[in-house]
DORO-466407 format. One line per 4 residues: number of its first residue (from 1); their letters; for each residue x, y, z of C-alpha. Coordinates in pm, whole numbers, plus 50000, padded with zeros to 5 digits. Example, Ala and Ser with C-alpha at 12.3 -4.5 7.8 and 13.67 -1.06 7.14 Angstrom:
<rs>
1	as	51230/49550/50780 | 51367/49894/50714
</rs>
This chain:
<rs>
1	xxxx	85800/77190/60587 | 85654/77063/60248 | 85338/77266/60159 | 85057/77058/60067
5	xxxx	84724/77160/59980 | 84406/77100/60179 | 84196/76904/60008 | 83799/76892/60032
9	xxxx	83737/76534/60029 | 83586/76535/60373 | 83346/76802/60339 | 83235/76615/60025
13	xxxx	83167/76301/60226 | 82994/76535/60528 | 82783/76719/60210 | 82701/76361/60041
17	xxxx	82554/76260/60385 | 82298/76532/60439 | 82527/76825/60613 | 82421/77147/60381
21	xxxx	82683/77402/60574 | 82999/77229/60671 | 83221/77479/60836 | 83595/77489/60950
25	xxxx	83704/77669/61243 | 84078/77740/61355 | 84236/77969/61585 | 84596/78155/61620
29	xxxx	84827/78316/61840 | 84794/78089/62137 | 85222/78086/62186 | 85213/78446/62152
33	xxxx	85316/78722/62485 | 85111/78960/62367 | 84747/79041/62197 | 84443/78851/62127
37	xxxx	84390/78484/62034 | 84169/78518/61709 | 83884/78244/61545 | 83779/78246/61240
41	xxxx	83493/77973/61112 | 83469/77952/60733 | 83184/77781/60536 | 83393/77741/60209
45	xxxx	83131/77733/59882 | 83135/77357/59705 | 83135/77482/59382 | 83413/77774/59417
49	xxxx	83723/77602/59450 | 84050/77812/59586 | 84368/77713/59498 | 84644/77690/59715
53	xxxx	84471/77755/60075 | 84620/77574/60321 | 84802/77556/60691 | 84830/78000/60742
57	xxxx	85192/77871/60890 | 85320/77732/60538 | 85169/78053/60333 | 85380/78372/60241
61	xxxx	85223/78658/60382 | 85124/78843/60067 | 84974/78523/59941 | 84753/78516/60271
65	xxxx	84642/78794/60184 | 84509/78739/59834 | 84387/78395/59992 | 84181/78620/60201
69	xxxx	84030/78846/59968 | 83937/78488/59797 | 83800/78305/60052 | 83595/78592/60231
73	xxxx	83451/78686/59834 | 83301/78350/59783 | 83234/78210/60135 | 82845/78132/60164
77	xxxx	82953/78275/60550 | 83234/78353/60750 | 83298/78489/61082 | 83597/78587/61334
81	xxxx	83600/78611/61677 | 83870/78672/61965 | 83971/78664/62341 | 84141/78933/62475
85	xxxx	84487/78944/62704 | 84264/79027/62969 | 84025/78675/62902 | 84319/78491/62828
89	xxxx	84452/78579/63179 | 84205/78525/63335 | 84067/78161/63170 | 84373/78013/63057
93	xxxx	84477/78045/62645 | 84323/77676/62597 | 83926/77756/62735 | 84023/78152/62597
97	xxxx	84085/77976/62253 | 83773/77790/62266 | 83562/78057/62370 | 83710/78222/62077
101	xxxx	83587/77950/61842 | 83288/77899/61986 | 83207/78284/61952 | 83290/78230/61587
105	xxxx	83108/77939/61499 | 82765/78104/61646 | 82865/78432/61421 | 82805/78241/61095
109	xxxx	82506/78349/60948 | 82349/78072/60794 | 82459/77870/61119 | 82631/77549/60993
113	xxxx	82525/77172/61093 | 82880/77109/61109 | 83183/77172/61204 | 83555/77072/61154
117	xxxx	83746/77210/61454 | 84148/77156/61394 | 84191/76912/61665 | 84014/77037/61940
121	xxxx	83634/76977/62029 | 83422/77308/62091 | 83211/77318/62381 | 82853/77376/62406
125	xxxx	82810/77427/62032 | 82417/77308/61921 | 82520/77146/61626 | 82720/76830/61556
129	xxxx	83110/76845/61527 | 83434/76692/61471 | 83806/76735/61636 | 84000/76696/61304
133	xxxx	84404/76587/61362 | 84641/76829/61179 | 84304/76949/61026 | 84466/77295/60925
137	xxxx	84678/77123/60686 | 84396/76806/60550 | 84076/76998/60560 | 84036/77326/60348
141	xxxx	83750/77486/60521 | 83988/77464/60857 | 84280/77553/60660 | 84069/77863/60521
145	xxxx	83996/77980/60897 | 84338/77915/60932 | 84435/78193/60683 | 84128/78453/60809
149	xxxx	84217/78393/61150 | 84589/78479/61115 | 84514/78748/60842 | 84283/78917/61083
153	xxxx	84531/78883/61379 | 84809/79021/61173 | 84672/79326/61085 | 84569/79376/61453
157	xxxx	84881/79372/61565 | 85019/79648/61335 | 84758/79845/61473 | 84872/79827/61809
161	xxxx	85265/79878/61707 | 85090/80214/61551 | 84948/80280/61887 | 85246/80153/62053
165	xxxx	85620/80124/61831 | 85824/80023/62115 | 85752/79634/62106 | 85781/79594/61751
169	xxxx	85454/79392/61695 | 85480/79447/61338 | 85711/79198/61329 | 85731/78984/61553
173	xxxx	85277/78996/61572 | 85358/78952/61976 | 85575/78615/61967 | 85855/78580/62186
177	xxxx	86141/78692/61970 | 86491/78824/62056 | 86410/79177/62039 | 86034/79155/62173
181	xxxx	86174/79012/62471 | 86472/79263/62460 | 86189/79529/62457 | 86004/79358/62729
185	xxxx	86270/79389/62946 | 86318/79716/62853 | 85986/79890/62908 | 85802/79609/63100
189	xxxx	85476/79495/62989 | 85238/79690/62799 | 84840/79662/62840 | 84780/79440/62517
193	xxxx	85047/79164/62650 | 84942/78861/62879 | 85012/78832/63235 | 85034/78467/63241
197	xxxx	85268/78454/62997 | 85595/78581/63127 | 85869/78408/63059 | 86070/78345/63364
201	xxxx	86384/78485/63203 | 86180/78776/63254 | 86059/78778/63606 | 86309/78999/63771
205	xxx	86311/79244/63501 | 85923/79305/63510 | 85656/79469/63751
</rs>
């Protein structure tokens, strides 16, 4: 996949029209077996441009990092926020994932008076909003949750492989690889992975 820059041309057109705080707010690891879904909601500055951020998918992971450090140094606010395996379970990973958002949008401190969601609508958010198509790879304040979402989730998930080595989840950050799913079937399901996610070449080998 080609890897274009987000470009700012919307938030520009949203600041032009009155909106002082325009924030972007993304989500990842909704595919994944295992750990949280993690939000992020970014209110990118409009005189501190950062290179290069775009879609967290099309980014090397060292360079996600330094994109990180970037955007989180010269944010006027940012915020994450998560759903566990248990909330994910027990909601559904679509209304878990917009919880998530939601959770992070209301962190940002000053609150915004928009927000660019990556396709999705947020519920019961008191301020106005817009579902963006493909946003994560148009709009740089939802491509810059993009990268502080999946930063913030990666790093998670190393802890737990500290905690727990058997799954590999600092590889694999709980997707349904080869040997995840070989270690799923070997040791069953661990406490951070999702119930409702079993794949059902996995049902006979798991509690």
């Amino acid at each position: 996949m080609v890897r274009v820059p987000a470009t700012r041309t919307l938030e520009n057109s949203l600041r032009r029209a009155g909106f002082l705080h325009v924030a972007g707010v993304d989500e990842v690891g909704r595919g994944c077996l295992a750990g949280p879904v993690v939000a992020a909601a970014v209110v990118l500055h409009p005189d501190r441009h950062i290179p290069g951020v775009c879609d967290s998918k099309l980014v090397p992971a060292v360079e996600r990092e330094r994109l990180y450090d970037q955007i989180i140094g010269s944010a006027v606010a940012w915020a994450v926020a998560s759903a566990d395996p248990a909330e994910i379970d027990r909601l559904n990973i679509h209304q878990a994932s917009l919880r998530a958002m939601q959770r992070a949008v209301l962190s940002l401190a000053p609150r915004p008076d928009m927000v660019l969601v990556d396709a999705f609508r947020v519920p019961e958010l008191p301020m106005a909003q817009r579902g963006i198509p493909h946003g994560d790879r148009r709009c740089s304040a939802i491509a810059a949750a993009s990268i502080v979402a999946k930063v913030t989730r990666d790093r998670h998930m190393r802890e737990l492989h500290i905690r727990d080595p058997r799954y590999g989840f600092d590889r694999h950050k709980g997707y349904a690889t080869a040997d995840h799913l070989e270690a799923v079937a070997r040791f069953g399901y661990s406490d951070v992975h999702r119930r409702s996610f079993r794949p059902p070449t996995l049902f006979d080998t798991m509690d």
